[in-house]
C-alpha positions in Angstrom: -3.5 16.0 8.3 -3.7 13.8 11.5 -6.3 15.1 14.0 -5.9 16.6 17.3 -7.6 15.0 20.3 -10.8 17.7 19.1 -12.8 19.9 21.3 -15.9 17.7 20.6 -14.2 14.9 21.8 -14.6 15.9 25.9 -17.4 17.1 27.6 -16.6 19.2 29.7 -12.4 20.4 29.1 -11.1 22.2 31.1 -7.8 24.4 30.7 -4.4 22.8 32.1 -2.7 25.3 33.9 0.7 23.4 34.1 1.0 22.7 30.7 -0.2 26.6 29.8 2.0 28.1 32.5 5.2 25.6 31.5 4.5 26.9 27.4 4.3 30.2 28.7 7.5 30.6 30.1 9.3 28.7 27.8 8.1 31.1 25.2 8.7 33.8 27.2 12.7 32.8 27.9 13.2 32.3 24.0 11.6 35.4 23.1 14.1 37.0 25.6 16.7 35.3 23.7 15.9 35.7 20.2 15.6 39.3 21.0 18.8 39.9 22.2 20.9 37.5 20.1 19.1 37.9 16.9 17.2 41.5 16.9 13.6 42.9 17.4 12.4 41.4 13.9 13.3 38.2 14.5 11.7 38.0 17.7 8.5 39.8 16.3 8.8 36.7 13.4 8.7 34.3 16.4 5.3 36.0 17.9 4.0 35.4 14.7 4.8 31.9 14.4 3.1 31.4 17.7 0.2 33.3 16.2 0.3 30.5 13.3 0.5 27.5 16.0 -2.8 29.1 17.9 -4.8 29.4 14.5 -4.1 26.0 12.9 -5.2 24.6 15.9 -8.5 26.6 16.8 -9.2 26.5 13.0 -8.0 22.6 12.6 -7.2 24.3 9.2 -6.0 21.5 7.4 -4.2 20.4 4.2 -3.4 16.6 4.2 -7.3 16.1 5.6 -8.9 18.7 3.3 -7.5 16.8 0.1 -7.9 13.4 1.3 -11.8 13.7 1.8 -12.1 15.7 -1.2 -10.8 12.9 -3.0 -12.4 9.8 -0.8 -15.6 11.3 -0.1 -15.9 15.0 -2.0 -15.6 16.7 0.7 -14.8 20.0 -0.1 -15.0 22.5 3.2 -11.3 22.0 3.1 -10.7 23.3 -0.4 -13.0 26.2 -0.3 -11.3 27.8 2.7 -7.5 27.1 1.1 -9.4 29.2 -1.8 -10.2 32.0 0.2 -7.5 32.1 1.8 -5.2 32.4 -1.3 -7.7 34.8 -2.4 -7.0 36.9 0.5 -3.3 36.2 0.7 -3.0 37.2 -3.2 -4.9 40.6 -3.2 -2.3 41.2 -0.1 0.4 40.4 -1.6 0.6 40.9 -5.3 0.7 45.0 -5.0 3.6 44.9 -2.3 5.5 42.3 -4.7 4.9 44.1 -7.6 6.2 47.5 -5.7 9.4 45.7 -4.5 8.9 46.7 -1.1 6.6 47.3 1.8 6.5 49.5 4.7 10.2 50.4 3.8 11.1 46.8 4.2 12.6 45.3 0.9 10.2 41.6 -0.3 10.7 39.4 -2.8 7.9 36.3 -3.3 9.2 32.4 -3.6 9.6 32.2 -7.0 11.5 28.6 -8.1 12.0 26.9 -11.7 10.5 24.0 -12.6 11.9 20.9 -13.6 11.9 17.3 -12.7 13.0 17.5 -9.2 10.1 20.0 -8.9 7.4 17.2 -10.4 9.0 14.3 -8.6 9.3 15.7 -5.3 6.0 17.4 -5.2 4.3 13.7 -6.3 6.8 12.3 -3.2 5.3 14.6 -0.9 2.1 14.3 -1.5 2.3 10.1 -1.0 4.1 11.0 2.6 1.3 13.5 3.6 -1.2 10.7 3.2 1.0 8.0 4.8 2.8 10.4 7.3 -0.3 11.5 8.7 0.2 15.6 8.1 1.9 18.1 5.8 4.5 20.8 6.8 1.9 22.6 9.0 0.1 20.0 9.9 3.3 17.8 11.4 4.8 21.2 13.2 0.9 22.0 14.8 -0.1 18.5 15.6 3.4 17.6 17.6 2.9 20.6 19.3 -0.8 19.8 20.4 0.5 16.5 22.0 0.1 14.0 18.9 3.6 11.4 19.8 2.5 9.8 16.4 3.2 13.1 14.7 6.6 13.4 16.7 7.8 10.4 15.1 6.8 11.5 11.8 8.4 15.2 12.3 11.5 13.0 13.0 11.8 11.3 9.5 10.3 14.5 7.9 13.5 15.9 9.0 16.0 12.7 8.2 14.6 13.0 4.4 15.2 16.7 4.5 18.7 16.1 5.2 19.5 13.7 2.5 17.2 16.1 0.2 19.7 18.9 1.4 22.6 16.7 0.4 21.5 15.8 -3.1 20.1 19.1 -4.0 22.7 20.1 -6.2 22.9 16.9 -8.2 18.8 17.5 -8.9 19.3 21.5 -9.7 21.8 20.5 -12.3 19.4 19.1 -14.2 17.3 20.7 -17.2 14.9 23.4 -16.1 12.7 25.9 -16.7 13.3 29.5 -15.5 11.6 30.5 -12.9 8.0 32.3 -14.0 5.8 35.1 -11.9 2.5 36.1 -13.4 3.1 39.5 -11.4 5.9 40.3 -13.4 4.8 39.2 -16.5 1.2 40.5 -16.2 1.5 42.9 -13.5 -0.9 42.8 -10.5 -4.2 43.6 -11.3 -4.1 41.2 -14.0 -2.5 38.4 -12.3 -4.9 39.2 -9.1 -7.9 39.0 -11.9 -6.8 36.1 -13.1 -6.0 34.3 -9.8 -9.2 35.2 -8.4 -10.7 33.6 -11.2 -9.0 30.5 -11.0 -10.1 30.3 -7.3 -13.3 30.6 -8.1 -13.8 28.3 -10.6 -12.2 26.0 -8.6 -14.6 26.7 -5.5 -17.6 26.2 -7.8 -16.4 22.7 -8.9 -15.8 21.7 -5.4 -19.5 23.0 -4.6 -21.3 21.0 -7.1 -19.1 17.9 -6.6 -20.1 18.0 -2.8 -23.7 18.9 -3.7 -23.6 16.0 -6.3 -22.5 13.2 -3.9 -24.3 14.3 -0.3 -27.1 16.5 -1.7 -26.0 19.7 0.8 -22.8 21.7 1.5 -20.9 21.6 4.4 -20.5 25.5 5.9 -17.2 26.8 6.3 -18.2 30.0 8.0 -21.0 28.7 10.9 -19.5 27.1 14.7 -20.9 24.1 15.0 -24.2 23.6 17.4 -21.8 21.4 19.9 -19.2 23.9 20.0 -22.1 27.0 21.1 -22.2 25.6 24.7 -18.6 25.2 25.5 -16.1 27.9 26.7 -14.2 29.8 24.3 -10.7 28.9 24.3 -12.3 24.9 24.1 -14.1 25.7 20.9 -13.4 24.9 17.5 -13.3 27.9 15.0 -14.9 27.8 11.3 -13.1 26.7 8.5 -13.3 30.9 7.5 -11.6 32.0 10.8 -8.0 29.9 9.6 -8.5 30.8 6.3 -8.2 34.5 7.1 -6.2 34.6 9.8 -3.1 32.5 7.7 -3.7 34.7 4.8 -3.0 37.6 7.0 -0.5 36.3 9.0 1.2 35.2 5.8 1.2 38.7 4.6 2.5 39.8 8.4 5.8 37.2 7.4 6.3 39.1 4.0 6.4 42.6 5.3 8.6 41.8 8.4 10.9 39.1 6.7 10.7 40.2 3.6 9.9 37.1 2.0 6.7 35.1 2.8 6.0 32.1 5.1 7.5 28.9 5.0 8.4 25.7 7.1 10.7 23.0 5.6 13.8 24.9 5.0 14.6 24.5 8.3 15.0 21.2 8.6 18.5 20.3 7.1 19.3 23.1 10.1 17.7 21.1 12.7 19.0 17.5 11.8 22.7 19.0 11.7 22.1 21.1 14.4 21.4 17.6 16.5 24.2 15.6 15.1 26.3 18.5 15.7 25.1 18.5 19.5 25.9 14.5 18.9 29.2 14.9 18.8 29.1 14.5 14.7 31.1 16.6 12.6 28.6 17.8 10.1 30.7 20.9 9.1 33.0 18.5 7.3 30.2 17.2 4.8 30.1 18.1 1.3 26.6 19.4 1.7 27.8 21.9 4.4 30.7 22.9 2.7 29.4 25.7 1.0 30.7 29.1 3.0 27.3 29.8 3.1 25.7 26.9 4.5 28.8 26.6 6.9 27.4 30.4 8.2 23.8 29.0 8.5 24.8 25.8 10.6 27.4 28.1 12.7 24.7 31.2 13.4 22.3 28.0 15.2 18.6 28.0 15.0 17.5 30.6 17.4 19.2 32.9 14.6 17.1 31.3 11.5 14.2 32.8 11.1 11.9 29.7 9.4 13.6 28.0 12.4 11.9 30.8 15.0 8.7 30.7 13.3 8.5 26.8 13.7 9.5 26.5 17.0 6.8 29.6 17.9 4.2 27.5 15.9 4.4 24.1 17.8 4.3 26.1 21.2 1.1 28.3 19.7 -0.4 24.6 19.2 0.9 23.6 22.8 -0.6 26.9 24.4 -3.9 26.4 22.6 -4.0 22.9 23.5 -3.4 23.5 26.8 -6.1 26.6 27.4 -8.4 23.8 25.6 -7.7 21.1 27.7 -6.4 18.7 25.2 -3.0 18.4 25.4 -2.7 14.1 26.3 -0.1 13.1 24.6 -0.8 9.2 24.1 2.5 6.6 23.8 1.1 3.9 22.2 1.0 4.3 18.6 -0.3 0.9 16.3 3.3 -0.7 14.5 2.2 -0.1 11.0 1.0 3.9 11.8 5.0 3.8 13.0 6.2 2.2 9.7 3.8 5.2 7.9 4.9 8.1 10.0 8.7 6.7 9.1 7.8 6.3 5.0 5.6 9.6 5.1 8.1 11.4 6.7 10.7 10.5 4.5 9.0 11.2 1.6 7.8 14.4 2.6 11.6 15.5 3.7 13.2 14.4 0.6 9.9 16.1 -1.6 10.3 19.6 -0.1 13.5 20.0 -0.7 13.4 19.0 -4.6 10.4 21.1 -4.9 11.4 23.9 -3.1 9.1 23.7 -0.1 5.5 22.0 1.0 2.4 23.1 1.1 3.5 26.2 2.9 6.4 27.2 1.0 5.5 25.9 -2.8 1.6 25.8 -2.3 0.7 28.9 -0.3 3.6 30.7 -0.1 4.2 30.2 -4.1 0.9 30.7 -5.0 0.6 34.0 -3.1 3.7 34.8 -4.7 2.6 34.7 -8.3 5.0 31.6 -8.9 4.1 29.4 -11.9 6.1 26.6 -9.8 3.3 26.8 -7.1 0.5 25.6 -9.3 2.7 22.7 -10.9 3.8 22.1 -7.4 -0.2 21.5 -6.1 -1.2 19.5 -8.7 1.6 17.1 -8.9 1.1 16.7 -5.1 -2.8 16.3 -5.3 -2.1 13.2 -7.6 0.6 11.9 -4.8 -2.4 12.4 -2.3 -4.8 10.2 -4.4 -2.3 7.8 -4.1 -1.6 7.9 -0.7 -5.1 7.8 0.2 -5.2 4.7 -2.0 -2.3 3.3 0.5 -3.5 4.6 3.4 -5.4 1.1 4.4 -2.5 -1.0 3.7 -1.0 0.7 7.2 -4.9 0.2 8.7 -5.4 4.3 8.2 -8.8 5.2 8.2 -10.0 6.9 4.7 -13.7 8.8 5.0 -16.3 7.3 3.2 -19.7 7.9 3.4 -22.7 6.8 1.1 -23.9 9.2 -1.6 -27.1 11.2 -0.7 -30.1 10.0 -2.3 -31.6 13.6 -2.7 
């Protein structure tokens, strides 16, 4: 995903108290709200999205970065600690799921069929990760620590979702599989075994093919020696710190939604919520016409809870930019990163919503919920990433190279 301005970048941050102070009490007037209008759980949903904001940041726990240099340079720090932490999420969540409920609260994992909207829009959103500078996480986290280039591409992500939205039923009447979970076919302990396995073997081959091109391995549990002299809240965490604390966060979403975390299915809400606002009579279109999705549009955002736990994630990313001293947004973006952040965007938007989420929602979120559709769903997109890292120079994006160890 696109970087924050990082820690290392500044010598000497220092917290902002304006911006800290100003993110503070706008989360504390929409917690008051969401409280009252929508109920304790929803609210509680919202601290946790803030919780997710504050840990993608101090983690920089990425997705669209981790793959990118896995593919350009063999990188892998990135893919080991998305192993843990699907590791960790799994062995959370496969015994709730396969009990039906947990701590009296009714779950249910994301578990979607598979078909061609599934392979094509996974592919799509892979290309627009690359090109759009982020993923689902990444744009929400990165817009909310100050990045305008990622405001632009949040914009588009949510244009495509709309049109996604409004074409969804033509792509779900098309051929598919049925939905598949390993937990209820295997039960736990031997879909947990068998995940865990997968993981592993997966770490291992991203171990050797980092050892094989640089001759050492990057750590994922060590701060780094510049980050040891700086004040806490300007430090960057290790790669292990994110992994964890999504995993249990993620696990936190399940047991107080009942279902587990996701990001994109909010959009659709917000770009008709805006039109709406606009003056536009969005109601009165075929995709809203459903009595259900008329319900959804009339209840607003500050009743959704994906909408809660978004909003509560960009100002976690706000806050912890702020107590860092790196919230500067900068206005002037380079013309062709625009004409990316619009195709990526796009892409991404349209992708989710055929595939039934992002790397959230499909990737983590389906994984961790025993979905077959989550592992079709990752590697379909890992071959859109290789080819948006192939067109990332065309828009003068950097791609990391560096020269194979001699060792």
């Amino acid at each position: 995903m696109s970087a924050v301005s990082s820690p290392a970048s500044l010598q000497s941050p220092q917290m902002q108290p304006a911006v800290v102070a100003t993110v503070a009490l706008v989360f504390a007037v929409l917690l008051a709200r969401i409280g009252v209008t929508a109920g304790w759980q929803t609210a509680a949903l919202y601290v946790v999205g803030l919780l997710f904001g504050l840990v993608l940041y101090y983690a920089s726990f990425g997705f669209t970065a981790a793959f990118r240099v896995m593919i350009s340079d063999r990188r892998s720090a990135g893919i080991r600690a998305q192993m843990l932490m699907l590791a960790i999420a799994c062995t959370l969540f496969f015994p709730v799921l396969a009990a039906g409920s947990a701590f009296g609260v009714p779950v249910g994992g994301f578990v979607f069929p598979i078909g061609l909207p599934v392979l094509l829009g996974s592919f799509m959103f892979g290309i627009g990760m690359q090109l759009g500078g982020g993923c689902g996480s990444g744009t929400l986290f990165t817009t909310g620590g100050g990045n305008t280039r990622m405001l632009l591409t949040l914009i588009f992500f949510i244009a495509g979702s709309m049109a996604g939205f409004a074409h969804l039923p033509w792509w779900e009447s098309m051929p598919h599989f049925a939905p598949v979970s390993i937990v209820d076919r295997l039960g736990w302990p031997a879909s947990l075994a068998l995940s865990l396995a997968i993981f592993g073997g997966i770490w291992l081959a991203a171990r050797r093919l980092e050892i094989g091109r640089h001759g050492r391995l990057a750590p994922i549990t060590a701060w780094r020696d510049s980050e040891r002299q700086r004040p806490f809240l300007a430090r960057h965490w290790p790669l292990v710190a994110g992994a964890i604390g999504l995993a249990v966060l993620n696990f936190a979403t399940l047991c107080l939604a009942g279902r587990p975390w996701g990001i994109t299915a909010a959009f659709p809400l917000w770009g008709a919520s805006a039109l709406q606002g606009l003056g536009v009579g969005v109601a009165d279109w075929p995709s809203w016409a459903d009595p259900g999705n008329r319900a959804w549009l009339a209840g607003g955002v500050l009743a959704d809870i994906t909408s809660v736990m978004d909003i509560g994630l960009m100002l976690g990313a706000a806050l912890a930019a702020g107590l860092s001293g790196h919230f500067r947004p900068g206005w002037r973006v380079p013309l062709r990163h625009i004409a990316a952040s619009v195709i990526g965007g796009l892409l991404m938007g349209y992708g989710a919503r055929l595939a039934y989420g992002c790397n959230i929602g499909a990737y983590f979120s389906g994984i961790a919920s025993g979905s077959l559709h989550g592992w079709v769903w990752i590697v379909l997109a890992l071959a859109g990433n290789w080819c948006g890292t192939w067109l990332r120079p065309l828009f003068h994006m950097e791609v990391e190279r560096t020269a194979p160890s001699s060792c």
